[in-house]
C-alpha positions in Angstrom: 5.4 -26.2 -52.9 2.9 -24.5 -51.4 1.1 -27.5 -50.0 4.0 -28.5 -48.5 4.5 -25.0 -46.2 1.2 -25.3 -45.2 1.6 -28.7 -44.0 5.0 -27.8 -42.3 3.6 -24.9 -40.6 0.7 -27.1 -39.3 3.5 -29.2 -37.9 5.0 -26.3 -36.2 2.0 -25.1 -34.6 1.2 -28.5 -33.6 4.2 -28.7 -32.0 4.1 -25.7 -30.4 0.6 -26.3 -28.9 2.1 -29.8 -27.7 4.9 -27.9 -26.0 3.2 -24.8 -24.3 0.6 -27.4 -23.2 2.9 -29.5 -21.9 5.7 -26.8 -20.3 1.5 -25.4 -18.2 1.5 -28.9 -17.1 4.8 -29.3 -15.5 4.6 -25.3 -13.9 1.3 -26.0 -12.3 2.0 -29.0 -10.0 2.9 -26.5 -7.3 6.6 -27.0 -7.0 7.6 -23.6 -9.1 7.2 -20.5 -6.9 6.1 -17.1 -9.6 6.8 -14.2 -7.6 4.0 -11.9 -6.7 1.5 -14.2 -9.1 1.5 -17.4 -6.2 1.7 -15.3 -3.1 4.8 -13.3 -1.3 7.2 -13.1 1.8 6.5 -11.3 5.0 9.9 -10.4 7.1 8.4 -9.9 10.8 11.6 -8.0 12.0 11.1 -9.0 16.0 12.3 -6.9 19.0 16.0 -5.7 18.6 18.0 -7.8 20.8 15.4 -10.4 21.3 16.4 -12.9 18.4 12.7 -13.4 17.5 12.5 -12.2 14.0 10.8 -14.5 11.4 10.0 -15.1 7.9 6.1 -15.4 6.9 4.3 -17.3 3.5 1.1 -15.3 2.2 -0.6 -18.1 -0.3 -3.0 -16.1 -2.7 -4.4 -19.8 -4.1 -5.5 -20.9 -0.5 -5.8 -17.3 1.3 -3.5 -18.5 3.9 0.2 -17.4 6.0 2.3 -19.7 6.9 4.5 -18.5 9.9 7.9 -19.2 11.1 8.8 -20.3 7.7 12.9 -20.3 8.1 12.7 -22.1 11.0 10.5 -24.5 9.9 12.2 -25.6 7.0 16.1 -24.7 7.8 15.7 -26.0 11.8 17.2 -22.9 12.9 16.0 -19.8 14.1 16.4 -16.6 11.4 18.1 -14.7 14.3 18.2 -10.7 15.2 16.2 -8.1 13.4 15.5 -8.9 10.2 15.4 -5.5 7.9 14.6 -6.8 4.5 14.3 -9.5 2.1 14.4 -9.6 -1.9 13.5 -12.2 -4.3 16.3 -12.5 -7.2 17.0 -15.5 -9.3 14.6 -17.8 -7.7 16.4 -17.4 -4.2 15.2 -14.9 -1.2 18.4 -13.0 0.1 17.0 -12.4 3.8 19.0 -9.0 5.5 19.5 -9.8 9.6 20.9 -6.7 10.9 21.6 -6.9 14.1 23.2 -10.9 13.3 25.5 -9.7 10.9 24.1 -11.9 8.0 22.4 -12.6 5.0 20.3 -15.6 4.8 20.1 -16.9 1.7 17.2 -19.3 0.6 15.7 -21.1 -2.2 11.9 -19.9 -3.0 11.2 -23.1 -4.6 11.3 -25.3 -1.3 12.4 -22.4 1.2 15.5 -24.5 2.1 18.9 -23.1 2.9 21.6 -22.4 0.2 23.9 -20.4 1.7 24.6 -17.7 4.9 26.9 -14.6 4.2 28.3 -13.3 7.4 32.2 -12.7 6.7 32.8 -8.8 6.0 29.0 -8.0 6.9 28.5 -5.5 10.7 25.2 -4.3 10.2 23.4 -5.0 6.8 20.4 -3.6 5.9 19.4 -3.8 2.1 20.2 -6.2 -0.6 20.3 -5.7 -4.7 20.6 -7.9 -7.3 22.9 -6.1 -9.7 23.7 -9.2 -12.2 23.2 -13.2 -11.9 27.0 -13.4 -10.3 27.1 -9.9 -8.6 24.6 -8.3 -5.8 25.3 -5.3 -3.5 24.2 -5.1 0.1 24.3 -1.6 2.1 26.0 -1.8 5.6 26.1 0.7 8.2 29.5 -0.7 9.8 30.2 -1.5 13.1 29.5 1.9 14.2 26.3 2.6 12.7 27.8 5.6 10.5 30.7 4.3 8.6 28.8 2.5 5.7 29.3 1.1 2.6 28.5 -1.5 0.3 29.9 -5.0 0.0 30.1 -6.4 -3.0 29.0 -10.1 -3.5 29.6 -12.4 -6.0 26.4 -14.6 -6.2 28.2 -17.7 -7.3 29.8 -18.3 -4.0 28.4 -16.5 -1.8 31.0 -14.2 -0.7 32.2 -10.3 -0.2 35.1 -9.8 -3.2 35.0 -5.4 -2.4 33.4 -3.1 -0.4 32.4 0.1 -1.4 32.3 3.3 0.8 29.6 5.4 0.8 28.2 7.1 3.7 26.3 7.4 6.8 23.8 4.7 7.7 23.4 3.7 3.8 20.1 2.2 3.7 17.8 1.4 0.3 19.3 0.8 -3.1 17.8 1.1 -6.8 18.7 0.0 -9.8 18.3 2.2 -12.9 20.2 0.9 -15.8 23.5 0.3 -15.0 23.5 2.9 -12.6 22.3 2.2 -8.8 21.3 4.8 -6.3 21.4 4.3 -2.4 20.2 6.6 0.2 22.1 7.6 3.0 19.9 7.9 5.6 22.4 8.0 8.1 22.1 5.4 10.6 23.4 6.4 14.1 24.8 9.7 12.6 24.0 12.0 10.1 23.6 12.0 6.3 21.9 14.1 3.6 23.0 12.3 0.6 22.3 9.5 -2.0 25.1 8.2 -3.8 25.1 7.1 -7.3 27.2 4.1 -8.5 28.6 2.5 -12.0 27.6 -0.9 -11.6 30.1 -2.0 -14.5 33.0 0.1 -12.5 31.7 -0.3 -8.7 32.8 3.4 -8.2 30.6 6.6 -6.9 30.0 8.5 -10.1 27.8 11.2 -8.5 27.1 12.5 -4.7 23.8 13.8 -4.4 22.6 16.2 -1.8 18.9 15.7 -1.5 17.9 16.8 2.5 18.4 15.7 5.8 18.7 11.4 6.6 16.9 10.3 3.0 16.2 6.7 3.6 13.6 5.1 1.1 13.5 5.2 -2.6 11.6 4.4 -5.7 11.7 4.5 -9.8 9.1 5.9 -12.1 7.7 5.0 -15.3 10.5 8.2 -16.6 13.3 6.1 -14.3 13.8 9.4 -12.1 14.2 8.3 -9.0 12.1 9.2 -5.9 13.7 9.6 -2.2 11.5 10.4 1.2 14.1 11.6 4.0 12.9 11.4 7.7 14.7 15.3 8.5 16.2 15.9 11.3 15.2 16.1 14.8 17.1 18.2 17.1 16.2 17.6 20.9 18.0 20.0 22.1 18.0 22.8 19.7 14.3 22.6 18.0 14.9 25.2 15.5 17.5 23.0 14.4 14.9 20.5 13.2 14.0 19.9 9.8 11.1 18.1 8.1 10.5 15.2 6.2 10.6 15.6 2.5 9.8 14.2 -1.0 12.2 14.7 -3.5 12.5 13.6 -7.0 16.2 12.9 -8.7 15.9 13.2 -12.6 18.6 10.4 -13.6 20.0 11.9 -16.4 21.2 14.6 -15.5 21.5 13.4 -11.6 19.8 16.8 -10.5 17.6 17.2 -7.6 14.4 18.5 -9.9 11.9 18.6 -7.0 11.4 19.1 -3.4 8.5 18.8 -1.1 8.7 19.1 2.6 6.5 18.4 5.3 4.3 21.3 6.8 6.1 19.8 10.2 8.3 17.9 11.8 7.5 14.3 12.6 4.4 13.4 10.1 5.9 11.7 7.0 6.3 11.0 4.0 8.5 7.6 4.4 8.4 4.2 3.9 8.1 4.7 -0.2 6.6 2.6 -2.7 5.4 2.9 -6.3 2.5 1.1 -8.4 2.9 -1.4 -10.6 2.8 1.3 -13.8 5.1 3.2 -12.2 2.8 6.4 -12.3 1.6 6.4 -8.5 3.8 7.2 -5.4 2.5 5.4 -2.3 4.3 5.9 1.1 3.4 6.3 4.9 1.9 10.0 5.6 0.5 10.8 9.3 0.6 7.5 10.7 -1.2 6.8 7.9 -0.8 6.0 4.1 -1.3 8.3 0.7 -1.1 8.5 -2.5 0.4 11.1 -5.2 1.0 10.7 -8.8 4.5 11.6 -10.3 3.2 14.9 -11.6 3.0 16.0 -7.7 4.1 19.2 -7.0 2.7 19.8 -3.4 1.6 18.6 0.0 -2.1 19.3 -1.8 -1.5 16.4 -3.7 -1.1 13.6 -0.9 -4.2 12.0 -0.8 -4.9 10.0 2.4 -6.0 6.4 1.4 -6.1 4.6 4.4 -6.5 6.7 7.5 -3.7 6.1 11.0 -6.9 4.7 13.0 -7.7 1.2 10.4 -3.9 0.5 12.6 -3.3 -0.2 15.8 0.5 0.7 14.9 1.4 1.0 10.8 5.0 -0.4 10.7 6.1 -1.2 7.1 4.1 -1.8 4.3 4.9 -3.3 0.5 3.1 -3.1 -3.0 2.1 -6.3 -4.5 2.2 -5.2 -7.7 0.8 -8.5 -9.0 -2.5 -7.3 -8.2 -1.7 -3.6 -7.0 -2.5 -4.5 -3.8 -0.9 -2.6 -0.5 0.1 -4.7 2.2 0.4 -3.3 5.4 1.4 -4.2 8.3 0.2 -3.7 11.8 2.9 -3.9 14.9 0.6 -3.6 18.1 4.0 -3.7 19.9 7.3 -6.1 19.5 6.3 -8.8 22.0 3.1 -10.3 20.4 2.6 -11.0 16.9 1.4 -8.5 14.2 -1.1 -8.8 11.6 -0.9 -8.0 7.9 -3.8 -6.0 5.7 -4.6 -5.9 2.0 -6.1 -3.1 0.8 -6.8 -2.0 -3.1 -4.8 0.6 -4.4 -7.7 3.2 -3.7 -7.7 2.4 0.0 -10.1 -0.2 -0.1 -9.9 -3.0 2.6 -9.7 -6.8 1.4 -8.7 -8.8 4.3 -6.1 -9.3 7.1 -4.0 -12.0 8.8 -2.2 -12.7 11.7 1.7 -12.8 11.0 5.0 -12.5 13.1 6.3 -9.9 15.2 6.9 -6.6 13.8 5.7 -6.9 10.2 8.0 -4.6 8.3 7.6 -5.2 4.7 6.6 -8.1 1.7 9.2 -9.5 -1.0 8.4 -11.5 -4.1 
């Protein structure tokens, strides 16, 4: 008896090693995109107006870019202003604000599957909630009434909408709870909302400071939000600063709150390490670091100081590899560049992408 489990377990390991062998064979021959691992997407978001927005390729086997991706593999331009782009499911749901749309593509041979333009007026963000449901934040036809359309993946259409602000912008997923910033688009906003995915109703409304617009989630799932402030023109005393705050998801509290020693400086444009113990985000025209445990301006670090740019624009975290990808907009009529750097500010390499490089997806 015990002969024969040892020869039956020889079997199943022998067939095991025959399948993992053979399942590394048919994953390697370069048809089967892994996010992050084989390279990532830049969205070059173009001149507003100027329908030149365009989708980049970053190849890590081959250190090269391929540019004009969409256009190159669809036969049609992308269109106006691209604001973001996230990999979910094995297809790249591409956000074109100022077309109305979202293009949505395979990552496997970048072909077309589908656009979304009935119900959209200004999308911005995009978030895969479940494999037949996604949300994407709108600002509406006026810039300030937003909300969020609800999409059902498996056709490709809006089935709700739900309202939610001013100029609604980022979205995060924590459980089955999601959390968009309104950062409030032509108008003003000083809110994120919080929303039962299982419901698609506001549960929570939270006031966090002036026009919050990027978020994050930590290792301890609270959720971090920059907010640009405001800037009054006419009325500087009026003004507020930017700010870091931190939302504890439990108890959806605001727990902390940092704010700029001035006006007009940062911190924005926010992104977290891989571990989810390091805040990353644009400071000074530059970028920094602080861990989660910050409780001050004294513990930005700068990283990567505003003069390795000729203009930082948006930036990503390939957290693959924990490396920062930056990119560099000398202006929005010739093409940008893109720069890898290690998490500790240290320079890799760069490459020459689209116009207006304004963040990475994988």
């Amino acid at each position: 008896m015990k002969t024969n489990t040892l020869f039956n377990n020889f079997l199943k390991a022998s067939l095991l090693v025959f399948v993992l062998a053979f399942s590394a064979c048919t994953e390697d021959d370069g048809s089967k995109f892994t996010p992050g691992q084989d390279g990532f997407f830049i969205v070059n978001e173009g001149a507003w107006g100027n329908a030149n927005t365009s989708l980049s390729y970053f190849d890590k086997a081959t250190l090269t870019v391929t540019n004009n991706l969409f256009e190159t593999n669809t036969g049609r331009p992308l269109g106006d202003q691209a604001q973001s782009m996230t990999v979910f499911n094995d297809l790249g749901y591409i956000v074109v604000q100022n077309s109305s749309k979202l293009e949505v593509i395979s990552t496997l041979d970048y072909s077309s599957v589908a656009t979304i333009s009935e119900g959209l007026s200004s999308p911005t963000y995009f978030l895969g909630i479940s494999a037949n449901k996604g949300y994407v934040s709108d600002w509406g036809p006026d810039g300030v009434t937003s909300s969020i359309k609800i999409i059902d993946l498996t056709t490709n259409t809006i089935t709700d909408s739900i309202s939610t602000g001013a100029g609604t912008n980022q979205m995060v997923l924590v459980d089955n709870m999601v959390y968009a910033a309104n950062s409030g688009g032509w108008g003003y906003d000083n809110t994120v909302v919080v929303i039962d995915t299982e419901t698609d109703e506001i549960i929570k409304t939270i006031e966090v400071g002036d026009n919050p617009s990027t978020l994050a989630v930590d290792k301890n799932e609270n959720v971090w939000v920059t907010g640009n402030g405001l800037t009054d023109y006419v009325n500087a005393e009026n003004s507020t600063p930017a700010f870091l705050a931190k939302i504890d998801s439990e108890n959806n509290t605001v727990e902390l709150k940092i704010n700029a020693p001035e006006t007009g400086i940062g911190p924005s444009r926010l992104n977290i390490d891989s571990e989810g113990k390091t805040l990353v985000f644009k400071y000074k025209s530059g970028i920094s670091t602080a861990p989660i445990e910050v409780t001050s301006v004294s513990d930005f670090t700068e990283i990567i100081a505003a003069d390795q740019f000729t203009s930082l624009y948006g930036f990503g975290i390939d957290k693959s590899e924990n490396h920062i990808i930056a990119g560099d907009a000398p202006d929005f009529t010739n093409p940008g560049s893109i720069k890898r750097y290690e998490l500790n500010g240290t320079f890799i390499d760069q490459y020459t992408v689209g116009i207006g490089p304004n963040g990475i997806a994988y």
